[in-house]
C-alpha positions as CSV (number, residue, x, y, z in Angstrom):
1,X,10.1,-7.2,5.1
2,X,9.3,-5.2,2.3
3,X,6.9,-2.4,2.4
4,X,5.8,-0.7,-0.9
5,X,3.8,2.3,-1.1
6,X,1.7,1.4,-3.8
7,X,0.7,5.0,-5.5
8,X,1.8,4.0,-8.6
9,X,0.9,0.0,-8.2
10,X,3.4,-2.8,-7.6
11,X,4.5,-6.0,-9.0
12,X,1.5,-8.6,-8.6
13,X,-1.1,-6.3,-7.8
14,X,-3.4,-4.1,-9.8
15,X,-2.1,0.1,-10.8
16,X,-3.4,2.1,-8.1
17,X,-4.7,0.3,-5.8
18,X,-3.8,1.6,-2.4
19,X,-4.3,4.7,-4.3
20,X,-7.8,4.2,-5.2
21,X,-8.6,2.7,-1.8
22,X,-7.6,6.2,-0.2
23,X,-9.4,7.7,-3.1
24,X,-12.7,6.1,-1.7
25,X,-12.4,6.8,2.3
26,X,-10.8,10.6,1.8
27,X,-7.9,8.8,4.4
28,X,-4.5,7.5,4.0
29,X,-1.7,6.2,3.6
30,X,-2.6,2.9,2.6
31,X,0.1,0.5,1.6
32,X,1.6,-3.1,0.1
33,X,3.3,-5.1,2.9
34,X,5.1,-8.3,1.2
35,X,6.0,-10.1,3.8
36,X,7.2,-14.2,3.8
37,X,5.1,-14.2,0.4
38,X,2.0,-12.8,2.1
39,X,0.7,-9.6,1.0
40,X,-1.5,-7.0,2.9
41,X,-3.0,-3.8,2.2
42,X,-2.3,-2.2,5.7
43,X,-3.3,1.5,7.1
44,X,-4.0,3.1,10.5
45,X,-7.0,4.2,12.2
46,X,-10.0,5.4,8.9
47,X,-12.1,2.5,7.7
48,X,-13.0,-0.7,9.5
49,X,-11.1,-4.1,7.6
50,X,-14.5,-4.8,6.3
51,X,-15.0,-1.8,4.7
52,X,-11.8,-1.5,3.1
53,X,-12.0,-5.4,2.0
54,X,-15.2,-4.6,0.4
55,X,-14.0,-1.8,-1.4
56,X,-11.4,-4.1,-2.8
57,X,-13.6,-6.7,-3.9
58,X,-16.1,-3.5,-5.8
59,X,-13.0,-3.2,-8.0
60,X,-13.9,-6.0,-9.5
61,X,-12.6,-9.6,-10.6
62,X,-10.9,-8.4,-13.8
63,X,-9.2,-5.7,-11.5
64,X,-8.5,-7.6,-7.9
65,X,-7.9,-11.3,-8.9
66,X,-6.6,-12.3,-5.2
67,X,-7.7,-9.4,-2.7
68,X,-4.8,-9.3,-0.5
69,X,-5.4,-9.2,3.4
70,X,-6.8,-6.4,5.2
71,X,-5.1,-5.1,8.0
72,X,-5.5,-2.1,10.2
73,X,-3.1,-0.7,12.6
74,X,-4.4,1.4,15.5
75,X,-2.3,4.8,16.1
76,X,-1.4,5.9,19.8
77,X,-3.9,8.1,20.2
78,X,-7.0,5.7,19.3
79,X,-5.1,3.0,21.7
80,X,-5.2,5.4,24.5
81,X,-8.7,7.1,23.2
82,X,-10.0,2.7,23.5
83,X,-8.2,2.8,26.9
84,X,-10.3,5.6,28.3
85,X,-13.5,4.7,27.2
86,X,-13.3,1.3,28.3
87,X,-12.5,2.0,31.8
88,X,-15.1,4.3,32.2
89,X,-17.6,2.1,30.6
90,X,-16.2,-0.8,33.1
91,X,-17.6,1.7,36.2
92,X,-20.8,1.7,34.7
93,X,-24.0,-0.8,35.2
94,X,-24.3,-3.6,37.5
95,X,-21.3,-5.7,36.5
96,X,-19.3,-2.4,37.3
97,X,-15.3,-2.6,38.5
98,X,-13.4,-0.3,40.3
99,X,-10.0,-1.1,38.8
100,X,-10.4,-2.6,35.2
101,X,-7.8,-4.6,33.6
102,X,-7.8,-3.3,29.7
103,X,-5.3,-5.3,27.0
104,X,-4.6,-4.4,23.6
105,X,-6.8,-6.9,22.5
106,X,-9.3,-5.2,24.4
107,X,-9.0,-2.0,22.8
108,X,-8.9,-4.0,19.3
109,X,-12.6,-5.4,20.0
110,X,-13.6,-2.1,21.2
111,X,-12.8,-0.8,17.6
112,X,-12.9,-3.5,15.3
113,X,-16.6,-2.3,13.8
114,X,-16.2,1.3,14.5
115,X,-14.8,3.5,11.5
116,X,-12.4,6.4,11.7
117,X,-12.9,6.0,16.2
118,X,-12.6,9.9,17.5
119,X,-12.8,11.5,20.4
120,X,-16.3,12.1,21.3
121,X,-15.7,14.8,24.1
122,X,-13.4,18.0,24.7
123,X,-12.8,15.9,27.9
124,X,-12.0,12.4,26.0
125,X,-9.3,14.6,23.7
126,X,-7.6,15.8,26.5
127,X,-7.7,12.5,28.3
128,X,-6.1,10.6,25.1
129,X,-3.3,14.0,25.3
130,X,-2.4,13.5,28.5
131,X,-2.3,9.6,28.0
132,X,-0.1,9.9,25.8
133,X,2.3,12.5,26.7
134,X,3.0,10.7,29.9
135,X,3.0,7.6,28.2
136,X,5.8,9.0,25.9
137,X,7.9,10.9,28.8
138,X,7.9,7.7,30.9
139,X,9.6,5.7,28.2
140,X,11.5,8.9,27.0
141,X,10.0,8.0,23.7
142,X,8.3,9.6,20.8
143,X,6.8,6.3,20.0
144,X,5.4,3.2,22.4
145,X,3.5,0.5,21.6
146,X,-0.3,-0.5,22.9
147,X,0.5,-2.2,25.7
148,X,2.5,0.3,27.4
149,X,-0.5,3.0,27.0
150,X,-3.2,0.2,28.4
151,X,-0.8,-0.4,31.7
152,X,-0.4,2.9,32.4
153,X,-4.6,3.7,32.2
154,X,-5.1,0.4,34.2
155,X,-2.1,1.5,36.8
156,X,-2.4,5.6,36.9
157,X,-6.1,6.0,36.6
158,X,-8.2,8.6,34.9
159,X,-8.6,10.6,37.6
160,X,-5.0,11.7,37.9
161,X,-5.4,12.6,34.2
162,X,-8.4,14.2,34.8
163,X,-6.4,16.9,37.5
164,X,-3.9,17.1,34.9
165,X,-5.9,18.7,32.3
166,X,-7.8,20.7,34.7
167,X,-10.9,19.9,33.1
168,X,-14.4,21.0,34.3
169,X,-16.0,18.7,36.8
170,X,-19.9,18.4,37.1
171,X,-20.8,18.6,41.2
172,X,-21.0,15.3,41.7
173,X,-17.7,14.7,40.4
174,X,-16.4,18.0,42.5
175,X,-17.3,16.5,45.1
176,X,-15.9,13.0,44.6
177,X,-12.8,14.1,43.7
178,X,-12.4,15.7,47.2
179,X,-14.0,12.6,49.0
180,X,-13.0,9.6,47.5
181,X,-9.6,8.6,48.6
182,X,-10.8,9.4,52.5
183,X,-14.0,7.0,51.5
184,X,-12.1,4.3,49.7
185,X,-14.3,5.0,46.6
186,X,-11.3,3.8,43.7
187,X,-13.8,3.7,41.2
188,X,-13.5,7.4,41.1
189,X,-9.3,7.1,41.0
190,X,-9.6,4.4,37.7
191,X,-12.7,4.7,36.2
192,X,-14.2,8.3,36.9
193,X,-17.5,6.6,38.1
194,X,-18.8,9.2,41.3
195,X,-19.5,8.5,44.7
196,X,-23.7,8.4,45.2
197,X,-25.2,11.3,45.5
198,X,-26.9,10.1,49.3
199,X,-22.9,9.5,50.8
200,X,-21.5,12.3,49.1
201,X,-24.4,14.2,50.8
202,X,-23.1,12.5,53.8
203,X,-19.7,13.5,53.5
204,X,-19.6,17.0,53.1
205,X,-22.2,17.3,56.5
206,X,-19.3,15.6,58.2
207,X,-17.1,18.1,56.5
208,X,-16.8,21.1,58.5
209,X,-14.1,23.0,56.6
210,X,-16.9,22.4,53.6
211,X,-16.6,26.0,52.2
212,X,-19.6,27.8,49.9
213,X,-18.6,26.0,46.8
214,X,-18.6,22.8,48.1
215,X,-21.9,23.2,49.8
216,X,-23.5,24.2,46.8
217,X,-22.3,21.3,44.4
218,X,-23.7,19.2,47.2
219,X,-27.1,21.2,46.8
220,X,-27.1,20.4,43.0
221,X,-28.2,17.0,42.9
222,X,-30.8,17.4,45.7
223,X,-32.6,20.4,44.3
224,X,-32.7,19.4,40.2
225,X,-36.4,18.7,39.5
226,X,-37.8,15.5,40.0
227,X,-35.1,14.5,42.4
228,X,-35.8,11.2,44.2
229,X,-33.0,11.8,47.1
230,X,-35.6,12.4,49.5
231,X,-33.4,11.2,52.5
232,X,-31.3,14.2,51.7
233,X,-33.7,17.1,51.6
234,X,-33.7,17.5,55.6
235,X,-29.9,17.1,55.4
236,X,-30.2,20.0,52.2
237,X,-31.9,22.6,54.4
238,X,-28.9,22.1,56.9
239,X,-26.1,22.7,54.1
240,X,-28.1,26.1,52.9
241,X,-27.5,27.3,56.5
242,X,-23.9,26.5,56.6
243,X,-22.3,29.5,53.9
244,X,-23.6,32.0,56.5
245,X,-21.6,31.0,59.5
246,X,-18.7,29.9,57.1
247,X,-15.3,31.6,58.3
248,X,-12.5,29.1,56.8
């Protein structure tokens, strides 16, 4: 294969245009790929295919006679970013799954109509970080491909990540992240989805080492206004009691 940088144009296409392409999106580099006669203007992450393929054809007939094909790559970081959201997405709604199975091809479909994908979150960016780090220092690589980054999101799960970065857990998460392994709860492990608020309330009554800051991120759910956990309000007067007598 040959690749050709075209910043200056190239032999069967028109001056410029991977130049101009970048021009338009502020985002680059976009390149000539001739490969087995076929030609394709290829970049990573930035514009969708359609936008860039109609950005081509606005050149203009006497410009673009043949637009060649359109093909974005999808850097290590937006793989891994795709990863993440997709398995917590799968915990979510009624078709929810504890351990998700996420391809490349997922990831691909994820991000096929979505420009320049980014982390949305402080906690998504440090997610994608740690995703890849390990990803890299398991192969003892500074480059893998997409389907090593999937297997290990699928495999690992986010939680582990989640520990890693130390990042800041809301209560209901505080509290799942202490309960779930002894509650079989591996929706929490792969896709960060939280126990219910009624069994977490449940498990930290059982919990008699439960020390104040515990207790209290089980009070957080019950007392927010408009609260409809009103199973747990007798249990909530209990766990205000507790902190007192607390010695551990």
């Amino acid at each position: 294969m040959r690749v050709v940088t075209d910043d200056g144009g190239c032999e069967g296409w028109p001056h410029g245009l991977a130049r101009v392409v970048a021009e338009r999106f502020g985002h680059g580099p976009f390149r000539i790929e001739h490969t087995g006669g076929t030609e394709r203007l290829v970049w990573t992450d930035g514009p969708t295919v359609e936008q860039v393929a109609a950005a081509v054809r606005e050149a203009g007939p006497e410009r673009v006679a043949e637009p060649p094909r359109c093909l974005r790559l999808l850097s290590e970081e937006t793989v891994a970013l795709g990863a993440v959201r997709l398995a917590v997405e799968a915990g979510r709604g009624p078709g929810r799954r504890a351990r998700p199975g996420i391809t490349p091809g997922d990831v691909e479909r994820l991000w096929r109509d979505v420009p320049f994908p980014s982390p949305a979150t402080d906690r998504e960016r440090d997610l994608v970080y740690a995703v890849v780090y390990q990803a890299h220092d398991d192969r003892r690589s500074n480059h893998v491909g997409a389907g090593p980054v999937c297997d290990l999101v699928t495999t690992v799960g986010l939680a582990w990540f989640l520990e890693r970065v130390r990042a800041p857990l809301a209560p209901a998460e505080l509290l799942t992240a202490r309960y779930a392994a002894t509650h079989a709860h591996p929706a929490w492990r792969y896709c960060l989805t939280p126990m219910p608020v009624p069994a977490l309330v449940r498990a930290v009554i059982a919990d008699r080492r439960a020390g104040p800051g515990v207790l209290a991120a089980a009070l957080a759910p019950v007392a927010e206004p408009g609260s409809s956990y009103d199973e747990e309000i007798d249990a909530a007067a209990e766990l205000r009691e507790r902190p007192r007598g607390f010695r551990a």
